[in-house]
GUDORO-834604 format. One record per residue (C-alpha): residue in one letter; x, y, z. Coordinates in steps of 0.001 Angstrom, whole numbers, plus 524288, in hexadecimal, padded with zeros to 5 digits. Example, Ala and Ser with C-alpha at 12.3 -4.5 7.8 and 13.67 -1.06 7.14 Angstrom:
2
<r residuo="A" xx="8300C" yy="7EE6C" zz="81E78"/>
<r residuo="S" xx="83566" yy="7FBDC" zz="81BE4"/>
***
This chain:
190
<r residuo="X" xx="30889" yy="E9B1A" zz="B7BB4"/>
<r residuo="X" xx="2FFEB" yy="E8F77" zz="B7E30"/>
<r residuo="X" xx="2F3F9" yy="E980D" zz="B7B62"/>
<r residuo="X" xx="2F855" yy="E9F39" zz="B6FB9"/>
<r residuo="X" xx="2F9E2" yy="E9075" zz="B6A73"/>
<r residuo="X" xx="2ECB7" yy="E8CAE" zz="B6E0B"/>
<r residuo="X" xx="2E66C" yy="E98A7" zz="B684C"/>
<r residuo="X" xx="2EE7E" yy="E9645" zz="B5BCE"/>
<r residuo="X" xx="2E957" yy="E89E1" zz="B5B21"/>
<r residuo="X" xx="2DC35" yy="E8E06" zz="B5E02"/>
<r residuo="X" xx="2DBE1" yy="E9939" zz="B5458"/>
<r residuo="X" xx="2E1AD" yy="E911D" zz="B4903"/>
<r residuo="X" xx="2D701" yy="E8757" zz="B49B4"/>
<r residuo="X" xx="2CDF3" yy="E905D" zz="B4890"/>
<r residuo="X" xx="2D360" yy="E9555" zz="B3D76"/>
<r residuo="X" xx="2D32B" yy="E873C" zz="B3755"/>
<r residuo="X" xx="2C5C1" yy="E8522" zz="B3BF4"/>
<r residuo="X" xx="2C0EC" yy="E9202" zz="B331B"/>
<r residuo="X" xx="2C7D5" yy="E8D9E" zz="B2789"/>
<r residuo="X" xx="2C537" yy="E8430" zz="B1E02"/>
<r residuo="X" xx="2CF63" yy="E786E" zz="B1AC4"/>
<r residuo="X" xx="2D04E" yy="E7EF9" zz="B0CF2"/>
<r residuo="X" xx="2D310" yy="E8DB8" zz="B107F"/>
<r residuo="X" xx="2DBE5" yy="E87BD" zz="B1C60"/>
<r residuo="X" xx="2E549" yy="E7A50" zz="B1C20"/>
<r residuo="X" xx="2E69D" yy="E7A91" zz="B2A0C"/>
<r residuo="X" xx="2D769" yy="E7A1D" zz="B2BD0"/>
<r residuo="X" xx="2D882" yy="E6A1C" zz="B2873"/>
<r residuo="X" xx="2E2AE" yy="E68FB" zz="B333C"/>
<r residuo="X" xx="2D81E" yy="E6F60" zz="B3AD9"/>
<r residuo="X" xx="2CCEB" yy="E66AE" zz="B36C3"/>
<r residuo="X" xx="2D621" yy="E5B2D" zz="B3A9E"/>
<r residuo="X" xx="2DD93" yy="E5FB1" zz="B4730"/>
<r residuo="X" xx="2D876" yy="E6A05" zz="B4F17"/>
<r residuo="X" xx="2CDF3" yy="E70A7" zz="B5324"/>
<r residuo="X" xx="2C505" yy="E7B0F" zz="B5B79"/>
<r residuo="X" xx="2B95E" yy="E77F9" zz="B62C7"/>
<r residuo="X" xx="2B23A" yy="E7F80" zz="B6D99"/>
<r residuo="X" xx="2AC54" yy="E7AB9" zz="B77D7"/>
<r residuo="X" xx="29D64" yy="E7D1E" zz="B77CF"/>
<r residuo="X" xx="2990F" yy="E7804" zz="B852D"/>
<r residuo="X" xx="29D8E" yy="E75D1" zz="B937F"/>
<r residuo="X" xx="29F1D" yy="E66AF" zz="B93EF"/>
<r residuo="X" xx="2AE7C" yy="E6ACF" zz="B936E"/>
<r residuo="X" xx="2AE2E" yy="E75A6" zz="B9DC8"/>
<r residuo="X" xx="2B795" yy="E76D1" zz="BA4AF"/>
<r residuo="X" xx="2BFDD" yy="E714F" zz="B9B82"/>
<r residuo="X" xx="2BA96" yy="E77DA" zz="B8EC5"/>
<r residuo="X" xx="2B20E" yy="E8471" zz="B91F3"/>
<r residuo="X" xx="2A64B" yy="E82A4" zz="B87AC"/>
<r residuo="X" xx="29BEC" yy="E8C53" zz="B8165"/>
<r residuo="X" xx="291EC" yy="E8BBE" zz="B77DE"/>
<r residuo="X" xx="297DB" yy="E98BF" zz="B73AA"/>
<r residuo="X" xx="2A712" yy="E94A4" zz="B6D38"/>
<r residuo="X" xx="2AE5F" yy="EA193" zz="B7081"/>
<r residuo="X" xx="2AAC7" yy="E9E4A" zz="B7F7B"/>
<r residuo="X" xx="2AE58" yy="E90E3" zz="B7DD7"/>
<r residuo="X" xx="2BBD8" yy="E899F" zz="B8074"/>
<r residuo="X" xx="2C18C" yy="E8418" zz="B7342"/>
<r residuo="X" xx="2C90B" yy="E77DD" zz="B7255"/>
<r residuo="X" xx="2D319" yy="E7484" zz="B6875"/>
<r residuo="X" xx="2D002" yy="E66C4" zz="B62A3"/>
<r residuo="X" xx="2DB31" yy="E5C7D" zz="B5DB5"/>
<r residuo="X" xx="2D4D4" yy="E52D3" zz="B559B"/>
<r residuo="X" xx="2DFCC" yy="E4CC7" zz="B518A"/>
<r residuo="X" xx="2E4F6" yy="E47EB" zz="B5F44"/>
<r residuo="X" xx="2DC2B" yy="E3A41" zz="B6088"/>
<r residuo="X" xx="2E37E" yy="E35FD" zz="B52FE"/>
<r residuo="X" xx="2EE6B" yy="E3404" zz="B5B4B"/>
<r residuo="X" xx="2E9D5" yy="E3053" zz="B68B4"/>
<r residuo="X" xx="2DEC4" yy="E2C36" zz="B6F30"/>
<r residuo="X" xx="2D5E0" yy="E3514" zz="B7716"/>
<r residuo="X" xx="2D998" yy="E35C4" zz="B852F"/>
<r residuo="X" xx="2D16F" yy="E3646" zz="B90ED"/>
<r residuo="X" xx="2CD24" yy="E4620" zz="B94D4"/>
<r residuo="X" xx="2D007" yy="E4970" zz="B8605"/>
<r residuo="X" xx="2C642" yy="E5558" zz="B8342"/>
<r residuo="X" xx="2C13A" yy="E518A" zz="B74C7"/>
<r residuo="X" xx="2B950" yy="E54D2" zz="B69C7"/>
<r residuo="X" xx="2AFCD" yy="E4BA9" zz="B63A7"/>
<r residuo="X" xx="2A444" yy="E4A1D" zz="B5A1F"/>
<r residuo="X" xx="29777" yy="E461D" zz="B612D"/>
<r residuo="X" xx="2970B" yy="E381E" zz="B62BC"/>
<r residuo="X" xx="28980" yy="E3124" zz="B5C4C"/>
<r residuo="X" xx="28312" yy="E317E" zz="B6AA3"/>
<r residuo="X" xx="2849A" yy="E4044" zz="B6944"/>
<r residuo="X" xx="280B9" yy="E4192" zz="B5ACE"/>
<r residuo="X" xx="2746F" yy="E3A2E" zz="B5D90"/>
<r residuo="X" xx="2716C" yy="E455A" zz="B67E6"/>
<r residuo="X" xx="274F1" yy="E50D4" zz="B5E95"/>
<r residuo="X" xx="281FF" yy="E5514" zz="B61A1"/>
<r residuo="X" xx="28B38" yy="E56E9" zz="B556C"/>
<r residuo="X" xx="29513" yy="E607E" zz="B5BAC"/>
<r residuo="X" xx="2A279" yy="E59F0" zz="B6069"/>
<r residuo="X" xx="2A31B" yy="E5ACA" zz="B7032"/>
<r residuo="X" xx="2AE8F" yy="E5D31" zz="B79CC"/>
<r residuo="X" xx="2B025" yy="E51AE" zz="B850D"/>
<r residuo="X" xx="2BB12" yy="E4C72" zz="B8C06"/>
<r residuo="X" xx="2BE86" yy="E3D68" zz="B8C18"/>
<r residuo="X" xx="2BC29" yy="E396D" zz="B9880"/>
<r residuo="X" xx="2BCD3" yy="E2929" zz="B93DC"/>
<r residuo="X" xx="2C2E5" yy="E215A" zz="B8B34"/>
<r residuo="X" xx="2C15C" yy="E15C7" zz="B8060"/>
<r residuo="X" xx="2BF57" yy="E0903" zz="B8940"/>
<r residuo="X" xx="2BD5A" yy="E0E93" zz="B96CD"/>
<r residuo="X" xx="2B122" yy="E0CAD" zz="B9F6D"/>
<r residuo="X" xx="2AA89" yy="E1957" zz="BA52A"/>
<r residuo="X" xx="2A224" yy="E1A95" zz="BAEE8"/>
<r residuo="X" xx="29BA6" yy="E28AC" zz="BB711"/>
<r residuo="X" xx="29BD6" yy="E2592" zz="BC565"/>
<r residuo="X" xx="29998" yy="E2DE2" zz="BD06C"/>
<r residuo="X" xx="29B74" yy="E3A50" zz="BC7AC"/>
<r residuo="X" xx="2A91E" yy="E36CD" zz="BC212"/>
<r residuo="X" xx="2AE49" yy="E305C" zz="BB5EA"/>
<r residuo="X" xx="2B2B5" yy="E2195" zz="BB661"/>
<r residuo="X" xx="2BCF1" yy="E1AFA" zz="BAE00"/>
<r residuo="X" xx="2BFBB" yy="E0C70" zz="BB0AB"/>
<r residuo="X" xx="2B976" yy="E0E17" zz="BBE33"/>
<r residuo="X" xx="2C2B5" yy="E1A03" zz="BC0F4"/>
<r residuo="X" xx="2BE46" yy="E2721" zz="BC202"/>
<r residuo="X" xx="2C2BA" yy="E3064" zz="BB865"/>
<r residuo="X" xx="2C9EA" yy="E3D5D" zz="BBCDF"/>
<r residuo="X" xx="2C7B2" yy="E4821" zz="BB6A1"/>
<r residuo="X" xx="2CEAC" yy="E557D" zz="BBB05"/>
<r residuo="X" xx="2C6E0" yy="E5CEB" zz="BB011"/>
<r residuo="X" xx="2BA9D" yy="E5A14" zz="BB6A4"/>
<r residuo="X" xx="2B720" yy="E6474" zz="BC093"/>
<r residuo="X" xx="2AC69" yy="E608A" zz="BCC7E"/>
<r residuo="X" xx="2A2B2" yy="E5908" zz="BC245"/>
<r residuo="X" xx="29E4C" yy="E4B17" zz="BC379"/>
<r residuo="X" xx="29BC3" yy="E4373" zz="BB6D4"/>
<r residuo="X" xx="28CA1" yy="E3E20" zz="BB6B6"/>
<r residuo="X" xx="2862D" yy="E3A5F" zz="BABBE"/>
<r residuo="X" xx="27A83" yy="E446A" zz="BAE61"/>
<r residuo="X" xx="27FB3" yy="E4E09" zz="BA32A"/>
<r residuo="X" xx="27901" yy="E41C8" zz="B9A78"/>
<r residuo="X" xx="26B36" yy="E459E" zz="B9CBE"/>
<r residuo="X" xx="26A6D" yy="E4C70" zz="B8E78"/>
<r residuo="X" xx="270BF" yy="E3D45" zz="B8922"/>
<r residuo="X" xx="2657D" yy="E3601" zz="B813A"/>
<r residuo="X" xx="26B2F" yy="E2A6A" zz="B85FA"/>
<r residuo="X" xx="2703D" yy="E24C7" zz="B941D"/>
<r residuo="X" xx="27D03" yy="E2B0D" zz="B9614"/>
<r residuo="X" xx="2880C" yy="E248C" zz="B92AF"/>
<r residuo="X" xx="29052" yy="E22BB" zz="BA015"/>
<r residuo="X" xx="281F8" yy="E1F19" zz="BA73A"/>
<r residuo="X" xx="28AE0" yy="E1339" zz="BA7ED"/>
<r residuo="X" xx="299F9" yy="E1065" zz="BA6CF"/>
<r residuo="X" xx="29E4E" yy="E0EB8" zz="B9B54"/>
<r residuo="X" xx="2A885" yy="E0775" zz="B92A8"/>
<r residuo="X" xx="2B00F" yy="E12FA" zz="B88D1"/>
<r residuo="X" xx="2AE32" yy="E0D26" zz="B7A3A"/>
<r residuo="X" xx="2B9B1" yy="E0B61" zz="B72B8"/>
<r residuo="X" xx="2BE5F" yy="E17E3" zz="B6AC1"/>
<r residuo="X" xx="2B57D" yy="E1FD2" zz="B735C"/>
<r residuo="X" xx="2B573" yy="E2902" zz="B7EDA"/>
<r residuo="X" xx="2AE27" yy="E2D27" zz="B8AA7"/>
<r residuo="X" xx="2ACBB" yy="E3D93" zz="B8A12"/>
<r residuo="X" xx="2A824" yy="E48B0" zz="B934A"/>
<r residuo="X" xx="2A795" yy="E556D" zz="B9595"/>
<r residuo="X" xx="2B02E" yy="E5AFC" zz="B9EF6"/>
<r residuo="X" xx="2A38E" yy="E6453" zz="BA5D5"/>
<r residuo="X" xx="29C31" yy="E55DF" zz="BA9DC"/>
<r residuo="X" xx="290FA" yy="E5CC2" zz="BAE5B"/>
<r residuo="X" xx="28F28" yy="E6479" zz="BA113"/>
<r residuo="X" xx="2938A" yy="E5AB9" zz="B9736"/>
<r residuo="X" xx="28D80" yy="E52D2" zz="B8E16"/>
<r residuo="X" xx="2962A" yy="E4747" zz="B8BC7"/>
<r residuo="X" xx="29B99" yy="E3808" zz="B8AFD"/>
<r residuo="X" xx="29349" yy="E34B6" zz="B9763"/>
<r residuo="X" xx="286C9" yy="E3728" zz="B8E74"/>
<r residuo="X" xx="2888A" yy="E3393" zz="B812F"/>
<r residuo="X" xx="2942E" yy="E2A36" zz="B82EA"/>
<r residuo="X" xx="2A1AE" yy="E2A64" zz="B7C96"/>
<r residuo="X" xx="2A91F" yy="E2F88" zz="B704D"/>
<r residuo="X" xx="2B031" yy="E289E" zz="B667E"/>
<r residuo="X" xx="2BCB7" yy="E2C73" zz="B63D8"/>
<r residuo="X" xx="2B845" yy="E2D7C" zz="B53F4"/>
<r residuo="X" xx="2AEE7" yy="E3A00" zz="B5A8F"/>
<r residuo="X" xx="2BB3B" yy="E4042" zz="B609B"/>
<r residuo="X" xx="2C0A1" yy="E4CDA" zz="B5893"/>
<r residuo="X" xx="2CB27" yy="E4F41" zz="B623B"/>
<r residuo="X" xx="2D1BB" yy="E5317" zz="B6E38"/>
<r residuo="X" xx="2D05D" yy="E6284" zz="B7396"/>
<r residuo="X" xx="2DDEF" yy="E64AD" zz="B7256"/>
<r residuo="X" xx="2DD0E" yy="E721B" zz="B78B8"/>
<r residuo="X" xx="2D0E9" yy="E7ADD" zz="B8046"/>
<r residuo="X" xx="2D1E7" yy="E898C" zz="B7CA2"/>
<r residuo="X" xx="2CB71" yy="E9182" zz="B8679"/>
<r residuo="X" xx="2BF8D" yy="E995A" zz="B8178"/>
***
C-alpha cells in the first residue's frame, strides 16, 4: 500500500511539473510544496543511487515547505541553490548533501572522522570511508575544514554521504539556510 502511495505521489507531480499553473491549479501548489529531483551523481551512493542518465537514477521527493516550520536537523538530506563560493566556480544546478553540522558548532577532521565539540560524530550511514579533505584538490581555494571551524549563524556544514566521491562543505564551506529548497522527504528507487 505504502508503494502504491509513493508512486501516486510520484506520478502526480509529474503531472504538475508538465503543466502550466494556467491549464492546471494544482501546478502552483506544486511550484510551492513539492517536488522531483534525480540524482545525477554518486556523492549520495549508497544512500541515493545517482546517474548522469535520469531513468537509471534514484528520484527523491522534495518538501520545501518543512523548514517554515522547523529548523533543519542534523543528517537531514537537502536541496539547495549553489552557495556564492560555488557560483564563482560555475555551478548553477542545486546539489544533494546531508547536514552533517550545525549553526554555532565547531568542526574539526581528525584522524579520518568527523568532530563536533571535540566529540566524534557517528554516523551509521557511512560505510568503511574516512573523511579527508583530499576530495578538495579541484577547490580554488584552501579547503574549508584544513582547520576546525566555528558553524556561522543560519548556516550549515554539508557532505556527501560517498566521502571519497563527493564534492562538498569540507571544500567550499557552508550553506545558508536562505540557499536551502528543502528536505528529501522520500528516495524512490530508480
Amino acid at each position: 500500500m505504502r508503494k502504491i502511495g509513493i508512486a501516486l505521489i510520484y506520478v502526480m507531480t509529474m503531472l504538475l511539473q508538465a503543466n502550466s499553473a494556467k491549464a492546471n491549479p494544482f501546478a502552483e501548489l506544486y511550484r510551492y510544496n513539492v517536488e522531483v529531483r534525480w540524482m545525477p551523481s554518486s556523492s549520495m551512493e549508497p544512500t541515493i543511487h545517482g546517474s548522469p542518465d535520469k531513468n537509471e537514477a534514484d528520484k527523491m521527493i522534495i518538501d520545501k515547505t518543512v523548514y517554515r516550520s522547523q529548523k533543519a536537523q542534523r543528517f537531514d538530506i537537502i536541496v539547495f541553490e549553489p552557495t556564492d563560493a560555488l557560483r564563482e566556480e560555475q555551478y548553477t544546478l542545486p546539489f544533494v548533501k546531508r547536514i552533517v553540522a550545525l549553526p554555532g558548532e565547531k568542526v574539526e577532521l581528525k584522524n579520518g572522522k568527523i568532530y563536533i565539540n571535540n566529540k566524534p560524530l557517528k554516523e551509521s550511514f557511512i560505510k568503511n570511508q574516512a573523511t579527508f579533505i583530499d576530495v578538495c584538490v579541484s577547490s580554488p581555494t584552501a579547503p574549508y575544514l584544513a582547520k576546525h571551524v566555528i558553524i556561522p549563524q543560519n548556516s550549515y556544514l554539508l557532505m556527501g554521504d560517498n566521502r571519497t566521491q563527493s564534492y562538498d562543505g569540507r571544500c567550499w564551506g557552508t550553506v545558508p539556510s536562505s540557499k536551502i529548497i528543502g528536505k528529501v522527504y522520500q528516495i524512490l528507487k530508480g
